[in-house]
C-alpha positions as CSV (number, residue, x, y, z in Angstrom):
1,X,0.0,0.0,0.0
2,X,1.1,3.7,-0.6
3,X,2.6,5.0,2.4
4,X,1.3,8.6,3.0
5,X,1.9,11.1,5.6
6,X,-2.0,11.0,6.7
7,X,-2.6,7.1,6.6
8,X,1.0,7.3,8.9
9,X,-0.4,9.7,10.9
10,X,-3.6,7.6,11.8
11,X,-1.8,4.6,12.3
12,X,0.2,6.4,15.2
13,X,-2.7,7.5,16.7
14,X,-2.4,3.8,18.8
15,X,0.1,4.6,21.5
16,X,1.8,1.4,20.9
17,X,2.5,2.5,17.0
18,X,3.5,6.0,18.4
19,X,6.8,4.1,20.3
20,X,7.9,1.5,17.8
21,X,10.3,2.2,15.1
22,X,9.8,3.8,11.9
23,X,10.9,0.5,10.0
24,X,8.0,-1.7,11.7
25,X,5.7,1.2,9.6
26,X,7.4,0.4,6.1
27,X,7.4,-3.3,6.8
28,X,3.3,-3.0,7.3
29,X,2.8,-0.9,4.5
30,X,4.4,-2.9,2.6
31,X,3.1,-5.6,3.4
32,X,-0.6,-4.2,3.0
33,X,-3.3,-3.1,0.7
34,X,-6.0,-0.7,0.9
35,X,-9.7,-1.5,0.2
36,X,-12.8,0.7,0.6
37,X,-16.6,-0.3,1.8
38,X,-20.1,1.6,0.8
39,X,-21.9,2.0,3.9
40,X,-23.9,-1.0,4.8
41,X,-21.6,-3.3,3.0
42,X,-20.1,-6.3,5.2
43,X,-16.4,-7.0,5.7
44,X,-16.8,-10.4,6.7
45,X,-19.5,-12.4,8.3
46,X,-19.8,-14.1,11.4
47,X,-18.8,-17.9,10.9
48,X,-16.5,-17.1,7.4
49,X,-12.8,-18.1,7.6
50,X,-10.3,-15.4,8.5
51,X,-7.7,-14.3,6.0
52,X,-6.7,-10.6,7.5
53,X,-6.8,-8.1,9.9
54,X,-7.8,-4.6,9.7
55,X,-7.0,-1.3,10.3
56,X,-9.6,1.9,10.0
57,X,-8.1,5.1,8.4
58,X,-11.6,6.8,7.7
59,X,-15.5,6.3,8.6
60,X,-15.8,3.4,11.0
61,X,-16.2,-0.3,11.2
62,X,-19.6,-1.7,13.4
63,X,-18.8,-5.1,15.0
64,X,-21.7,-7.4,15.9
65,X,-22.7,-10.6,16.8
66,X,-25.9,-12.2,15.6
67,X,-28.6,-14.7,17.7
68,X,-30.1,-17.3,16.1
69,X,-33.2,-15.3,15.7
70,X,-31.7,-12.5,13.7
71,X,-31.4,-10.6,17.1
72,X,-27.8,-8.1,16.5
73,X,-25.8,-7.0,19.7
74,X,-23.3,-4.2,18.8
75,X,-20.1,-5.0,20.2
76,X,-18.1,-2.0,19.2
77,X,-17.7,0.5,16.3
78,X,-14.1,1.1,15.4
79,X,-12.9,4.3,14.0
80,X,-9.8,6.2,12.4
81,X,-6.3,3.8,14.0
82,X,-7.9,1.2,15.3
83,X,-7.7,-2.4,14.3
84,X,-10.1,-5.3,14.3
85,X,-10.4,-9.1,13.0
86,X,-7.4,-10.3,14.6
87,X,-8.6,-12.9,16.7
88,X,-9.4,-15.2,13.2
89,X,-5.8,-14.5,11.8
90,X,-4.2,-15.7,15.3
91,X,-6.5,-19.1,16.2
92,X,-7.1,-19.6,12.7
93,X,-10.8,-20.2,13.6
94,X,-14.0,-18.6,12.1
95,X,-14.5,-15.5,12.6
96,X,-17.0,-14.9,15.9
97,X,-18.6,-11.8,14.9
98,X,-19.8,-9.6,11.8
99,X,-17.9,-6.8,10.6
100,X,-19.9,-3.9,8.7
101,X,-19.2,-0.6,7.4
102,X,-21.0,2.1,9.5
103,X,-20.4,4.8,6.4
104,X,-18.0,5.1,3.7
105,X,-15.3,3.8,5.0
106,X,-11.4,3.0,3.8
107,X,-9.3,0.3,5.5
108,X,-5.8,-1.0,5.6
109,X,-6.0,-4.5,4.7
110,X,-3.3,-6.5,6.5
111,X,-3.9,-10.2,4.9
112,X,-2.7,-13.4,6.9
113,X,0.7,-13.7,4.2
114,X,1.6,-10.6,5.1
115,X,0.7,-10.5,8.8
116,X,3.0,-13.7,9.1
117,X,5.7,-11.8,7.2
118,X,5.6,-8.8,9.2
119,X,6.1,-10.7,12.3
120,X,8.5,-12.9,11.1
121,X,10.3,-9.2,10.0
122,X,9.4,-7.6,13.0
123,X,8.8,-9.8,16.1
124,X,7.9,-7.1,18.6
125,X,4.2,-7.1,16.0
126,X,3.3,-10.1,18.7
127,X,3.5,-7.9,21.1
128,X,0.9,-5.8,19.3
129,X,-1.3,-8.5,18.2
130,X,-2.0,-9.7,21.8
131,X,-2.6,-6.3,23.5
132,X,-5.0,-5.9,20.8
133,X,-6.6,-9.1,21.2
134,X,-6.9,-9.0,25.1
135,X,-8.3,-5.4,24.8
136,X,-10.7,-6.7,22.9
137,X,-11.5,-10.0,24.9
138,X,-11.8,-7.4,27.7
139,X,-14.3,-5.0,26.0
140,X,-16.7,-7.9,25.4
141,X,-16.4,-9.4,28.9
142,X,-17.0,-5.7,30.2
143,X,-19.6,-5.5,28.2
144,X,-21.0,-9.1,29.4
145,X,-21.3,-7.7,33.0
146,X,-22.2,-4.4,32.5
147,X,-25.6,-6.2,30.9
148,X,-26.1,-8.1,34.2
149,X,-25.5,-5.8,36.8
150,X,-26.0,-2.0,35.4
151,X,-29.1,-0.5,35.0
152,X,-30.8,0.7,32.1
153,X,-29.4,4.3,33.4
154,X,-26.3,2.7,34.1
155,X,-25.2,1.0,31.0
156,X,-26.4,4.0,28.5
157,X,-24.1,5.8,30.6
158,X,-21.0,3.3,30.3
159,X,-22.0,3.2,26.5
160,X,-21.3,7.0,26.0
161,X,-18.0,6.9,27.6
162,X,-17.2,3.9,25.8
163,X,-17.8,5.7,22.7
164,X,-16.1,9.0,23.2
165,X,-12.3,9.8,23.2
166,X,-11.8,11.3,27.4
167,X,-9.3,13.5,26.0
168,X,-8.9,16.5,23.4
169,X,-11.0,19.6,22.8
170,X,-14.9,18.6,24.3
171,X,-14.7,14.8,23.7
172,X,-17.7,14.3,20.8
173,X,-19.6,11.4,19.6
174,X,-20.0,11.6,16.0
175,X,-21.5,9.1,13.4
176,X,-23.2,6.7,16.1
177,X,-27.1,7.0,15.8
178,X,-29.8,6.0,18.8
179,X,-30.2,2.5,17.0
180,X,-26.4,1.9,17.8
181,X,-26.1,3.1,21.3
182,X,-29.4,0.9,22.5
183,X,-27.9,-1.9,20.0
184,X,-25.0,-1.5,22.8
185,X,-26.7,-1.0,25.6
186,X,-29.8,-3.7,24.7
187,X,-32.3,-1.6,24.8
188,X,-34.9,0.4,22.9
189,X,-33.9,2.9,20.5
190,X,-37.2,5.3,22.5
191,X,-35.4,4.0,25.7
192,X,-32.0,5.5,24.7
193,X,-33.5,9.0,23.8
194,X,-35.3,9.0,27.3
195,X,-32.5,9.0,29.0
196,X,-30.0,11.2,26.7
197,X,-33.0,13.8,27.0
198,X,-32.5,13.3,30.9
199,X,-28.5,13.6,30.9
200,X,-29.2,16.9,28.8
201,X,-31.4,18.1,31.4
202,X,-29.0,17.5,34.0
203,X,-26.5,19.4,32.1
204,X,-24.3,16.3,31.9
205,X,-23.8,16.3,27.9
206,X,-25.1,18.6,24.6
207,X,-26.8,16.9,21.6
208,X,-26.2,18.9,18.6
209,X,-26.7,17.8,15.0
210,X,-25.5,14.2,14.5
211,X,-23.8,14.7,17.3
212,X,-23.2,14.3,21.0
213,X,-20.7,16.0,23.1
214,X,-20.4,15.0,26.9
215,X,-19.5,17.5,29.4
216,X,-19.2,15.5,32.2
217,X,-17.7,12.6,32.3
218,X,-17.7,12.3,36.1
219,X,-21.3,12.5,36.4
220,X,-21.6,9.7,34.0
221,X,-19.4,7.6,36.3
222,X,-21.6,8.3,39.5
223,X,-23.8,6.9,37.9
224,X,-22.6,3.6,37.1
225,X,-20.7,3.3,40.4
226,X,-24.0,3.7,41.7
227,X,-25.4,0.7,40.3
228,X,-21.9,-1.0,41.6
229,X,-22.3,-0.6,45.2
């Protein structure tokens, strides 16, 4: 793939990237390709066979799993330097989830050739590939428990901090509708506008146009923590 300044730029914006040395960045670019997605259109599917991992330089990636019935449970929405699909390209099992673009979206494609040549290259990659994985076997056992023992109040709260960066400038929420933050939280997309209309009241965040700014992230936490004690 073409190495640019702004596709370098989003890749450093993991902290891990942001210490390793500029030759780990030329060995995954060259390594990889980029491919772009309409909005709506799937990346993979829940039980196809791996074959690469991903990274997001624009729009954003929604990651869900599926019930039996059809029933979808949003996992996570990855945006601009963050990777996903790992898991597949390390067991070498199915993949356990559905990956979906959220918008028009432009990934770096890093297929399971190159992913073995890049750690073979460039060792310390392992490194990288199982922080990523146990972040991410984290996130859905968080997510697990926040179900069973949060609140309705509770885990819309956790969801908004989950999806907003707590640093930088007013930390927004941008390109997440209602129908992904209750998809999240498993509940009602009439549900999740109660209650943002209720943190609004309390002055605890500002919904704009297509977007959501919180401005106050401690409040948010009270109120999990009180569904914790």
């Amino acid at each position: 793939m073409e190495r640019t300044a702004e596709i370098e730029t989003v890749l450093r914006r993991n902290s891990w990237f942001r210490d390793q040395a500029p030759e780990l960045m030329d060995t995954i670019f060259r390594h990889s390709v980029g491919i772009s997605y309409a909005r709506g259109k799937v990346i993979y599917s829940m039980g196809d066979l791996g074959g690469a991992c991903y990274m997001v330089i624009s729009g954003g990636a929604r990651i869900s799993y599926f019930s039996a019935s059809g029933e979808e449970v949003l996992l996570s929405i990855h945006r601009a330097g963050e990777w996903f699909g790992e898991l597949s390209e390390i067991d070498g099992l199915q993949r356990p989830n559905t990956a979906v673009a959220g918008q028009r979206t432009e990934l770096l494609m890093l297929p399971r050739a190159g992913l073995r040549q890049v750690v073979q290259e460039a060792p310390e990659f392992n490194a990288f590939l199982a922080g990523l994985m146990a972040g991410h076997l984290r996130r859905a056992l968080e997510l697990l428990i926040h179900r069973q023992i949060l609140s309705v109040r509770g885990r819309i709260a956790q969801v908004l901090l989950d999806s907003t960066p707590s640093t930088g400038g007013g930390p927004e929420m941008r390109g997440i509708s209602q129908f992904d933050l209750a998809a999240m939280a498993g509940v009602s997309r009439q549900t999740v506008s109660k209650f943002l209309q209720a943190f609004r009241r309390e002055g605890i965040l500002h919904i704009g146009y297509q977007r959501i700014e919180i401005r106050d992230r401690r409040a948010l936490r009270a109120v999990i923590e009180e569904d914790q004690e």
